[in-house]
ROMI-660523 format. One record per atom (N, C-alpha, C): x negated, y, z. Coordinates in steps of 0.001 Angstrom, whole numbers, plus 500000, padded with zeros to 6 digits. Layout:
XYZ
...
***
This chain:
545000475845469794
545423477135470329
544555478249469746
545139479397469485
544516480606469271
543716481458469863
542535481794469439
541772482715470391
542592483322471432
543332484077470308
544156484845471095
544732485347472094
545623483573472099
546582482877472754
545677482788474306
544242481889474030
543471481442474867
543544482683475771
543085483900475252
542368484791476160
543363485599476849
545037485321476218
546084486053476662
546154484992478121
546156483821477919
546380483035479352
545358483610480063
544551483748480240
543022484547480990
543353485560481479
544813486532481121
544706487279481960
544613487474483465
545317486339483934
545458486438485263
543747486253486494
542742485689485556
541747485304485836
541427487009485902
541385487825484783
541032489142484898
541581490022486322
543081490051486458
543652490459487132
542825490602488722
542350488975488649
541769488520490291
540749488986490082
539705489084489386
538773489393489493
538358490691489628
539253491706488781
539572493076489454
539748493142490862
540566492445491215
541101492810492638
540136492264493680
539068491004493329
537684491017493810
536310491749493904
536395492160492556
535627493883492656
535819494575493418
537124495150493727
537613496029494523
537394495597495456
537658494817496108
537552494478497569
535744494532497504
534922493983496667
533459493699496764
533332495000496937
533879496413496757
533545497517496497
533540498884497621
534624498110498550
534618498388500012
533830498026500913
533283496616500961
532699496118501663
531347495573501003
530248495377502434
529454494595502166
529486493378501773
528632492588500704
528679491295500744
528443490249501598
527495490751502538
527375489819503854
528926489369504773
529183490434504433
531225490381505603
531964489253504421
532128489529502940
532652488492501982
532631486765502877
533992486388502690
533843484667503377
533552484016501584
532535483244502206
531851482541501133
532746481942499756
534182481440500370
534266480677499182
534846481875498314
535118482914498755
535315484241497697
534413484737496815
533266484421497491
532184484764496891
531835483859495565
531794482838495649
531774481567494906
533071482077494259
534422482200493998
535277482519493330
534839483569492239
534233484114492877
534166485845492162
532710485040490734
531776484645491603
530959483774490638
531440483183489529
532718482283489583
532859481435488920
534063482595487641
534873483370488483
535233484411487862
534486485484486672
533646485631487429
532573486499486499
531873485385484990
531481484244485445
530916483504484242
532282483497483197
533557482994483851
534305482839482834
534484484275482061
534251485319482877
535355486549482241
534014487123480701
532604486655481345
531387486887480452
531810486020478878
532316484880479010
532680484309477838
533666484433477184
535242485161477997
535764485560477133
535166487017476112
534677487747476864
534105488878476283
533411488180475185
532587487300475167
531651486833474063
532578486377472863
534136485457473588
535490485352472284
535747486246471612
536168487164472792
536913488502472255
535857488996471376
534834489435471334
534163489903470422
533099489344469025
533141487791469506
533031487327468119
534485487136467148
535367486720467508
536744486927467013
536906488323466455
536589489463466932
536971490710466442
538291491010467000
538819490735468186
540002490953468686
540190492618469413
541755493090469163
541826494211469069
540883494858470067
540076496263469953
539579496761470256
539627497489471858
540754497098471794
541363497792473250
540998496598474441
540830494934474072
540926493972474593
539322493807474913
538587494073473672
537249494333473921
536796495275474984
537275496590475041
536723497300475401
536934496813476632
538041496393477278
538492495961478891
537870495115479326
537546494448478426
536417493022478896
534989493600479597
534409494481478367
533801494765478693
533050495711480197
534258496730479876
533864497325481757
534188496064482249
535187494983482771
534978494411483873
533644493473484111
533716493389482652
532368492384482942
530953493077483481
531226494559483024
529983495321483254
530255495659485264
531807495953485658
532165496353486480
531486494791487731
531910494005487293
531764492521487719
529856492856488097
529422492836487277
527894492417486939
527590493239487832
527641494381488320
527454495617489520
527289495072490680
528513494521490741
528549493889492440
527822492659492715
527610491965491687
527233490551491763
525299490832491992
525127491845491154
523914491698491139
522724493084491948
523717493564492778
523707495160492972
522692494739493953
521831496135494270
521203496112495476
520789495684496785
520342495248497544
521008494634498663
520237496586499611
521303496422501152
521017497494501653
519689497444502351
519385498346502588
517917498760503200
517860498384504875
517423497071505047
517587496487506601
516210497213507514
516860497747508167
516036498240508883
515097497633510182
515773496315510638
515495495900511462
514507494350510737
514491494061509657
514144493317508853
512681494266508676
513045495392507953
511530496582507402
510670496655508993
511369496915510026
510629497202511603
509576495730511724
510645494396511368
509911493436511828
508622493160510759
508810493418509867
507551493206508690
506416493649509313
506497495395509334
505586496172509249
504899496143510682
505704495690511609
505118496235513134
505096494762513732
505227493735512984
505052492302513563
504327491523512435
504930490949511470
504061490242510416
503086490461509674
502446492494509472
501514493122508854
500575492420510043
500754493061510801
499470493471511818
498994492036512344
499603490801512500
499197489920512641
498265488964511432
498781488894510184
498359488814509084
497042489563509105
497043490905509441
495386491230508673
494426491008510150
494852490509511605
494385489945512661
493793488737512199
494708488184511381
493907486809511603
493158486777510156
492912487752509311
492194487649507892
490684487864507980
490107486810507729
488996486772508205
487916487346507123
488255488316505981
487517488748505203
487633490328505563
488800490544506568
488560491502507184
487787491684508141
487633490874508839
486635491160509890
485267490678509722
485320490123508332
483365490082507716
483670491837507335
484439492272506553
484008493812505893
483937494522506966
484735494420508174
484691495363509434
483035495347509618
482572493752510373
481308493939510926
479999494156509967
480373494048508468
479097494220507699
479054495941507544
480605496160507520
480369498237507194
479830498603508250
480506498343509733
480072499333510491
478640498936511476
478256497928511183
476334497745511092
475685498240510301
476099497949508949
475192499272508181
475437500182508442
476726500819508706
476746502260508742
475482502946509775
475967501931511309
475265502277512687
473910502583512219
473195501098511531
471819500664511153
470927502059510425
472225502204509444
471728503437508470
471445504886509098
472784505351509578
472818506431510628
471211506319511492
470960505516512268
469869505755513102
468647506256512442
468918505165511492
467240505005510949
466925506217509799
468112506975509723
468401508386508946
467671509324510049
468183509582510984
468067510230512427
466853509715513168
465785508661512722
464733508694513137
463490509110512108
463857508366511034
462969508375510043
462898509372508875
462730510745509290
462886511948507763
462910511171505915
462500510194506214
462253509957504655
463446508752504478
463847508432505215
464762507054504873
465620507556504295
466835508957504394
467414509401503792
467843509654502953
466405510000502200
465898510289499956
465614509101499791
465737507839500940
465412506808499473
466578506015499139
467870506236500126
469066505985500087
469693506949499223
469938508613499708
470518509412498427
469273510101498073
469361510614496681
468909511210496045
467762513139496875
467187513189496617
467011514717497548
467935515472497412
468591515467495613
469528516600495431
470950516453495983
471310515061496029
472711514753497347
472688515664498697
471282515615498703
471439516082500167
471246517563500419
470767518015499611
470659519309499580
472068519811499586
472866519177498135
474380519384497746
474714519219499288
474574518744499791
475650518367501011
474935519568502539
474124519921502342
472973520470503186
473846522274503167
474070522385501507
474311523729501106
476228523540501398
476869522658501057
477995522542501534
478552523104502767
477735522944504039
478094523007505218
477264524218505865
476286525109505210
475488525830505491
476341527223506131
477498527184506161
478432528211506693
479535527202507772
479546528158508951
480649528021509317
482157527184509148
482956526161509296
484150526161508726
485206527216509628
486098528027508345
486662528833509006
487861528441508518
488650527613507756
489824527518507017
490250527570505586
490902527371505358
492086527582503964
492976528236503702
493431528991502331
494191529375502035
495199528297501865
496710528201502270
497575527739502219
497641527091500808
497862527668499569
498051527597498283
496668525912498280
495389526884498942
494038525870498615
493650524294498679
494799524983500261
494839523194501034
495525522370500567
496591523061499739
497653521930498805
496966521286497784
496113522398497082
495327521953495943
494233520674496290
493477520896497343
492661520131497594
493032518734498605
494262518742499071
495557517506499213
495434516769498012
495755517364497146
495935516379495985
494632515973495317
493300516662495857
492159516488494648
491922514993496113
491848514909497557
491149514354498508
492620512696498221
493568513000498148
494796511631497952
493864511399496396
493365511683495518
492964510681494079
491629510688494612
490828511327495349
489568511009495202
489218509752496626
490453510219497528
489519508640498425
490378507297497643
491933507516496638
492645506390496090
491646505646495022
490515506375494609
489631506389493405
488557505116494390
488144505823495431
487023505307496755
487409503514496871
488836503753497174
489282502739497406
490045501407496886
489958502171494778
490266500895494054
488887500579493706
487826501196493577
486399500866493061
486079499681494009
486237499883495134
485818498602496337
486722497765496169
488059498047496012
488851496513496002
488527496138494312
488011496757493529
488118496160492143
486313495497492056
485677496221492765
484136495828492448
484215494206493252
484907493756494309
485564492458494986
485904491289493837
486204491705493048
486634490741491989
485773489998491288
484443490658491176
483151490283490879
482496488815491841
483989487559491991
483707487143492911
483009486872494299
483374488299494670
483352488711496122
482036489710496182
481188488534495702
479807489501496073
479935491117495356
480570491456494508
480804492849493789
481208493462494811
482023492978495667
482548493763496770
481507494201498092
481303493133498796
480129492979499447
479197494358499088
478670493947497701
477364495250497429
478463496443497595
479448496744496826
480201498242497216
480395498668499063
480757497802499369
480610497715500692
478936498451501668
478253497622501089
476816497492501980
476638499382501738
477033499361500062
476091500358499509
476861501651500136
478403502067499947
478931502924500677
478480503073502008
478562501991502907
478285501921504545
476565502615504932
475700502226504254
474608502648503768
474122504025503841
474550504430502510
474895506253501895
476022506864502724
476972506635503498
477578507521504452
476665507218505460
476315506193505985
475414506237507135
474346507348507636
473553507316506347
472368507878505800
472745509617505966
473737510080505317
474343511035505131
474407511849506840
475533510873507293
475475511353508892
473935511270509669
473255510864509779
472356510292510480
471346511601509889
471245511920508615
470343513051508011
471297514423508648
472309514165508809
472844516141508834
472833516434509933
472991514938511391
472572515204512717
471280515898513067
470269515980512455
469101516307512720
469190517975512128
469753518430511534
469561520184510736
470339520944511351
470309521814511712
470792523210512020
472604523369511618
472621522367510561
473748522562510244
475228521294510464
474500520966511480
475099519671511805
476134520050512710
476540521074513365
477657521477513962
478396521488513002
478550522424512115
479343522433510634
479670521044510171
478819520535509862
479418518952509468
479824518468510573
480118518199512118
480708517286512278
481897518323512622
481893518993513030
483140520529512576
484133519712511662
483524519544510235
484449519228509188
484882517718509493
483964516501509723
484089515278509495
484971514417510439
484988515039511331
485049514174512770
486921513912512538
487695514842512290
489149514503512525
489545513213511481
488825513354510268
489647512291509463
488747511274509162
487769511205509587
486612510096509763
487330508622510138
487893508548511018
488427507277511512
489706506561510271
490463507491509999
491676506841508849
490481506570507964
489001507665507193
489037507412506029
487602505982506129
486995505988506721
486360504913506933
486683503591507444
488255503308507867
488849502451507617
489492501635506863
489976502832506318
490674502407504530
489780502074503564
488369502435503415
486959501595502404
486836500235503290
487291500151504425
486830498703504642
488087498064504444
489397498428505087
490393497848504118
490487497145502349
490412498365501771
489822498364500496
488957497059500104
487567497494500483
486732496086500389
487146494720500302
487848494767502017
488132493412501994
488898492697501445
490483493416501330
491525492801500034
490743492410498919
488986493343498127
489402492897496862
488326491436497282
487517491706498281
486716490371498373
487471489184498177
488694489213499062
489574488202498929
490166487374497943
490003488605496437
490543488014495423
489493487249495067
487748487676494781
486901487787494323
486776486308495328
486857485950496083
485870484697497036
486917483623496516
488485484184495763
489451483099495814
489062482278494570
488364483334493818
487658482613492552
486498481867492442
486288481405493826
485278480581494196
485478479075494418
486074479886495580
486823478772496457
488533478685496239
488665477859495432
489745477984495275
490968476621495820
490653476017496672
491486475386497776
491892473941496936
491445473536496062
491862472430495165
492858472778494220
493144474168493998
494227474451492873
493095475289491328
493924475472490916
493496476400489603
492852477618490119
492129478070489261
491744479345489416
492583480643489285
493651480498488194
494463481493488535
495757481336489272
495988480229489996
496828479971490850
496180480662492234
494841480066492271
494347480576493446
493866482002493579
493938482893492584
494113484431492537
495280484620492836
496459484497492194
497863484634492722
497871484485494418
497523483327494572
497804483204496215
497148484365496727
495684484492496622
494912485909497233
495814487036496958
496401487093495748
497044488470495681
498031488955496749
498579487601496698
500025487715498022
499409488033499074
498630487685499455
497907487559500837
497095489331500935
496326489565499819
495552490765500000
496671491811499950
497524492190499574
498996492957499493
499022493865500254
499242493384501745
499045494304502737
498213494696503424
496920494275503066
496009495060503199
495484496027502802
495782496369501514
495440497054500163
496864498458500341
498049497866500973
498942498440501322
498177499449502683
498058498376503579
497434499490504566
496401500588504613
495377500202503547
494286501422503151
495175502118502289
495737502178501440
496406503244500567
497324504661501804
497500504029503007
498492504864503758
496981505276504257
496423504710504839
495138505491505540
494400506524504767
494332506119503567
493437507170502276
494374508008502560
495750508071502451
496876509210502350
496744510344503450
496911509018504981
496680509987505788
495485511101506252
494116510280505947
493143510904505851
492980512249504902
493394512136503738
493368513074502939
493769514414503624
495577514065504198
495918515433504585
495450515772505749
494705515290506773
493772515470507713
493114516385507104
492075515761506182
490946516466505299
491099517762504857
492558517697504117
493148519341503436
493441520006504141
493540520019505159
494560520834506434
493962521334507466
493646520353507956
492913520386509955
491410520165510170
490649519479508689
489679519255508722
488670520545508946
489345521676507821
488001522493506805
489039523821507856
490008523546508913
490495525253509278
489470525553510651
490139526396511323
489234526866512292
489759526373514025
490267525750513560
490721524943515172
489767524663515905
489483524721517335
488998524474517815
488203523227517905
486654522495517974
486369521195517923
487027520086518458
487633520561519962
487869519940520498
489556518975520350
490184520251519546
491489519324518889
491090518486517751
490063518659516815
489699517885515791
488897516610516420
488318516638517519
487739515191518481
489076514947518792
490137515597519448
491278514740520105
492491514270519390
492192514441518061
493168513920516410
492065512340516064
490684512750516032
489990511849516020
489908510183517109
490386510752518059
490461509567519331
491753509175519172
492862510029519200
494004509682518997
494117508713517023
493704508830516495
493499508371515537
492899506747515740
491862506629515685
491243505308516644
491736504755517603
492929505323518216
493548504859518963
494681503450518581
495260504409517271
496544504097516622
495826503337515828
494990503114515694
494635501991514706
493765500761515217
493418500955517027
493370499956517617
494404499349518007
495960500028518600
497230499708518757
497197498884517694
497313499606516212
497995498460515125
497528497237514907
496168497679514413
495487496358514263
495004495268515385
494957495566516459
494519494349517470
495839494396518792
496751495015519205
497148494743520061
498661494419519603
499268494592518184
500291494509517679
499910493049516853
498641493313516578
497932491931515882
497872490610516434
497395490879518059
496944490018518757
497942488925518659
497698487246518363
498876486291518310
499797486435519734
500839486178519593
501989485857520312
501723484776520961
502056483980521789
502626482774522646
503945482702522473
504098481441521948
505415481014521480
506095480481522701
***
């Protein structure tokens, strides 16, 4: 038989398969009864090979071209999108996140190693005048001394946008250095960890004691909680990769990075939204002239929502 011939009997295969598009084109594929679905499959492979006849043959151009949209028309539906489940996205984020980084136990080493140093540092900043310069530099602190030596009174509108975008790359910057210094099988992380928790400690604990410590906690206090969460976020995802290259469970070493990766995902996910949110805290509500007391009650409410997420949305279920 003749190409030809062959692909002239095929029409009727075309015909249906049009008229399966169409219908695929009204409706969702979930509503489709299965063995249509499977039809349309088996439809589509064949109609892909006549196209491959028709056009190694060189058959008239008009026959080509028809092949082609359906096959392209075909390939749309078969392989198209699926819709955006909302009740699927609800259960991820507000059931399987928050339990997942509950029970990740490299989160809750980075939780209790940051915020002991931090505490540790802070005090011993706030008791000891000299502990300060041997953590930062004299000229850090001065920089930071002369920073706050005025009042915060606000932003120009135009300013706060600008400095939105400089505070979203500079804590996203904060927070790949700690998940990437992690890779240094773990301990890289660890030291980024100690050493940040440390030098912010130090920082607070020195500006409590000066004249100008209203001003700083003026500025610090509203976005303090997102952004010192998200460096320990940070941390701990990359420790995770970094300890997987240790311990790697009886598999390969880069099998057992892969697995960490899956696993660190949403954690690394969750500090990226916290750096975000913190930022526009920072650009906005941080540096204006609002009253202290709404920037403490953004601050509690803040710590709030991130005790909700992480431990009471976290907390295991009873099956």
């Amino acid at each position: 038989m003749k190409v030809s011939d062959l692909l002239e009997s095929r029409r009727a295969n075309w015909r249906e398969l049009e008229q399966l598009c169409a219908m695929m084109e009204g409706r969702s594929r979930r509503k489709m009864p299965a063995p249509l679905v499977v039809r349309f499959s088996a439809l589509y492979r064949a109609a892909c090979a006549d196209l491959a006849l028709a056009d190694g043959y060189q058959l008239p151009p008009g026959v080509v071209q028809y092949l082609h949209q359906l096959v392209g028309r075909a390939h749309n539906q078969l392989y198209r999108s699926r819709t955006f489940n909302v009740a699927a996205w609800a259960e991820l984020m507000l059931v399987d996140v928050p339990q997942r980084l509950f029970r990740d136990n490299y989160l809750r080493l980075a939780f209790a190693m940051f915020w002991g140093v931090f505490l540790l540092s802070a005090f011993l900043a706030a008791t000891q005048p000299d502990y300060a310069q041997r953590i930062a530099t004299r000229d850090a602190l001065v920089r930071v001394e002369e920073s706050f030596s005025e009042p915060v009174e606000g932003r120009q509108a135009n300013e706060a946008s600008f400095m939105a975008g400089f505070y979203i790359f500079n804590n996203t910057l904060i927070g790949l250095r700690c998940f990437a210094f992690g890779l240094v099988f773990g301990i890289g992380g660890l030291y980024t960890l100690v050493f940040n928790a440390a030098l912010l400690g130090a920082m607070f604990g020195h500006m409590s004691n000066l004249p100008q410590s209203e001003n700083f906690f003026h500025f610090v206090t509203a976005h303090g909680p997102f952004e010192l969460t998200a460096i320990v976020l940070s941390a701990a995802a990359g420790m995770r990769l970094g300890f997987s290259l240790v311990d790697t469970r009886g598999t390969t070493r880069p099998a057992s990075l892969r697995r960490a990766a899956r696993e660190a995902l949403p954690v690394m996910c969750a500090a990226m939204v916290l750096f975000l949110l913190a930022a526009l805290i920072e650009a906005f509500l941080s540096p204006s002239s609002a009253p202290y007391w709404i920037k403490a009650l953004v601050a509690v409410f803040s710590a709030g929502m991130l005790m909700f997420y992480f431990v009471m949305l976290g907390y295991p279920r009873r099956v």
